[in-house]
N, C-alpha and C positions, 0 to 999 in steps of 0.2 A: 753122741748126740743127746741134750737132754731132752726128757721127757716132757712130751707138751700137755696140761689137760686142761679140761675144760669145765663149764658150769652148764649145765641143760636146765633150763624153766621150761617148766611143764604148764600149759595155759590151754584153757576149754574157751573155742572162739566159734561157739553157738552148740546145738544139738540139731540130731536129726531123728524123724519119727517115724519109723520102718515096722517090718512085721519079723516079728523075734527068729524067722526062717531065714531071713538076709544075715542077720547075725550069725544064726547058729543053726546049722544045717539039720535038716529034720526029714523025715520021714514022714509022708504026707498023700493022700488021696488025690490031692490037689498036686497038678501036674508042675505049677511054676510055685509054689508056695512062698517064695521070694519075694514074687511080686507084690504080696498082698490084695492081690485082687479077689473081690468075692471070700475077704477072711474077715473074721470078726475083730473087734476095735481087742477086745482081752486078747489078741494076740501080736500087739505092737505096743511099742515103747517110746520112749525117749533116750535117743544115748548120748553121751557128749559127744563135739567132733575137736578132738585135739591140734594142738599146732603148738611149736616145741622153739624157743631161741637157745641156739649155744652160743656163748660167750667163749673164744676161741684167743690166744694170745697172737694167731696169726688171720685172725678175722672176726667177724658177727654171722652167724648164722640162722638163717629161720629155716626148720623145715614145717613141709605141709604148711598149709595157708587157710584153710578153714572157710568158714560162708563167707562171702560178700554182705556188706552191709543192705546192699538192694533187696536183698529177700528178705527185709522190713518192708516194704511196703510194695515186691513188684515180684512175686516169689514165682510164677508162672511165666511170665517172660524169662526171667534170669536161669528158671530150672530146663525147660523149656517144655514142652507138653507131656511125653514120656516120663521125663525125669520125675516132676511135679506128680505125675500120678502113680511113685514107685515110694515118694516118700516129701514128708515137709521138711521144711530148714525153719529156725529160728534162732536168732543172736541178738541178745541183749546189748542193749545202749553200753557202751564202754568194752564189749569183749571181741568187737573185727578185730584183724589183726594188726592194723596200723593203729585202732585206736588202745591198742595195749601196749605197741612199739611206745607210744607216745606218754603216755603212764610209766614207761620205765627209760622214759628219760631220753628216747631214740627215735630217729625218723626213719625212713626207709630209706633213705641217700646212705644211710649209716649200714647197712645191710650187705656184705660182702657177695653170700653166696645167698640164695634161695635153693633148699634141694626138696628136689618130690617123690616119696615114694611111689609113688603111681597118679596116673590123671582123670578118675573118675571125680566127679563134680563136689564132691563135701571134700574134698583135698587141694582143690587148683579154682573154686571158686572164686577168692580172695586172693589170686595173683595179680590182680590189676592195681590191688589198691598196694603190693610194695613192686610195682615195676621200675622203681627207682634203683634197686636191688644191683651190683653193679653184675653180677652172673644169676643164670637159673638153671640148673640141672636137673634132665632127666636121663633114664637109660633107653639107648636107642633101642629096644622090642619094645619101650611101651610108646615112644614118640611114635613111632612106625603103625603099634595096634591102635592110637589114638587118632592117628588120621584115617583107619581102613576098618573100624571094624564100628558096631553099636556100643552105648554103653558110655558115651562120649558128650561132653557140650562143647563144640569146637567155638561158640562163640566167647566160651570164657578166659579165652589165651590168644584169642585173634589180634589183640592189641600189642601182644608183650613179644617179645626175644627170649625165647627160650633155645639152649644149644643142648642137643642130645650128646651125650657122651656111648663110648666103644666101649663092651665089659671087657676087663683086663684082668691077667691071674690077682689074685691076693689069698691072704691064709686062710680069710674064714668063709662063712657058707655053705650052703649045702651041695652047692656047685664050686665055690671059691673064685667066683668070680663077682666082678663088681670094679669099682675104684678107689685108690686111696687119695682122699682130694688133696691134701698137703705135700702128699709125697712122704712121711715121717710117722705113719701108722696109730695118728693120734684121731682121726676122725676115717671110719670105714662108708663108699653105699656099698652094701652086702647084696648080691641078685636074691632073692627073695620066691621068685615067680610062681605064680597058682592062679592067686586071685583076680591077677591081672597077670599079662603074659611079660611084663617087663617091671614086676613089682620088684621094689627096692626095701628093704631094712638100713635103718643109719648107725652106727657102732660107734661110739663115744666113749672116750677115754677119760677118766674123770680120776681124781684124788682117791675115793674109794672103789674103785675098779671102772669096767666097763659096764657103761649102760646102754643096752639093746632097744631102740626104738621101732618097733617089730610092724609097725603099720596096720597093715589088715589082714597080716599071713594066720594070725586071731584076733578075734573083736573084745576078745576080755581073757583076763588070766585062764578062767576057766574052761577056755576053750585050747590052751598051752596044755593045762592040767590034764583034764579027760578028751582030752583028741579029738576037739569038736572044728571040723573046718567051717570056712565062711560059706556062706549059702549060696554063693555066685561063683564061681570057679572058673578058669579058663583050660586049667588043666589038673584032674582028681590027684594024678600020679604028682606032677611039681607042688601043688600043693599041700601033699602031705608029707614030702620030701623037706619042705620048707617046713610045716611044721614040728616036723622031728628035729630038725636041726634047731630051731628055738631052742624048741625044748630040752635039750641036749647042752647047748650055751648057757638056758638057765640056772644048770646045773654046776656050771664050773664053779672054783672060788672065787676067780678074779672076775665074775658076772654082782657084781653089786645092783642091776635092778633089769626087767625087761619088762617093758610099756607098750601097750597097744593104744590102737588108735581111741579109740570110744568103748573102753570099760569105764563103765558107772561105779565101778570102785576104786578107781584113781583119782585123786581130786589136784587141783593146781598145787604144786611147791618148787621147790629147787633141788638142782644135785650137784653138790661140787663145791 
């Protein structure tokens, strides 16, 4: 069988303004320091929210889908009260994600798979605007955590079709479970889980090796580097499990790159 690979674009489809404890877990007096509540502004940021096209020989892929264009001008309805007061969203004219589809030449009709590492709201915001998408995949523990647990905007997927998938064996991972979507081991979701109880990693095959698109299992290289989990966890033990494992992957030869979601030291370009 020949080898399939791929092209991953890497694109910033808005930022979100949190308090540096969401990103990077800390140590703190303050019992939710997550939340940001009652913390001071020097302790929150702007990160990018990433969303990723593979260019595939046996399809178009987006993963993660980034803000809604609506939290331009409706940012509290669309986050919804909670959400709004844990953190802002903002996307710049030209960076949703259809209107970058559109900049490179593509509609969302043209969109084979949609896949989501997880469905907290700076990830599945923007799934309505490619519901044209002809599939959308999530892994069933987080469809399951995302109708039963907080943490959720269930009104930003009420319109769309999304079909959860069964984890199945595969090689990698820190569990080795996940899916191979082609069947042909050129595109992996890898289970991931910590952050969320059904977080996913995407494993992409490209001309210079594989590139790990690691999600939120860290928010920036340097949380790979020095051991820094996310400040929201669902579970300490999987998520440092998932951690090791990155970082273990980034290690390999045949790891040509591994991307989190919203490090501010990643800028948009291409692989492949």
């Amino acid at each position: 069988m020949a080898t399939e690979y791929s092209k991953v674009h890497v694109w910033h489809t808005g930022e979100v303004y949190m308090d540096r404890a969401l990103a990077f877990r800390e140590r703190s007096w303050h019992p939710m320091p997550y939340t940001g509540w009652l913390r001071p502004q020097s302790y929150k940021s702007w990160f990018p929210v990433s969303a990723y096209l593979i260019e595939h020989p046996k399809g178009n892929i987006i993963v993660d889908t980034g803000w809604h264009d609506e939290v331009r001008h409706n940012q509290r309805k669309h986050l919804g009260l909670l959400g709004s007061s844990l953190c802002k969203a903002r996307v710049a004219e030209g960076r949703a994600v259809h209107e970058q589809l559109a900049c490179h030449g593509m509609h969302p009709s043209d969109i084979d798979y949609v896949l989501l590492t997880h469905m907290h709201n700076d990830h599945v915001s923007g799934i309505e605007q490619v519901s044209q998408a002809r599939h959308m995949l999530v892994s069933q523990p987080e469809w399951k955590a995302a109708h039963r647990e907080l943490g959720y905007v269930k009104s930003m997927w009420r319109k769309v079709t999304i079909t959860p998938f069964e984890l199945a064996p595969i090689p990698y991972g820190p569990y080795k479970l996940g899916l191979d979507l082609f069947g042909d081991g050129s595109i992996y979701m890898v289970y991931t889980p910590g952050h969320s109880k059904g977080h996913c990693s995407v494993l992409v095959r490209t001309q210079h090796g594989w590139v790990l698109l690691a999600g939120d299992v860290g928010y920036a290289a340097r949380s790979i580097h020095a051991n820094i989990l996310p400040g929201v966890t669902t579970s300490k033990r999987d998520a440092q499990q998932s951690l090791n494992w990155v970082r273990e992957f980034a290690g390999r030869e045949d790891c040509w790159a591994v991307l989190t979601n919203h490090d501010p030291e990643i800028i948009p370009h291409c692989v492949g």
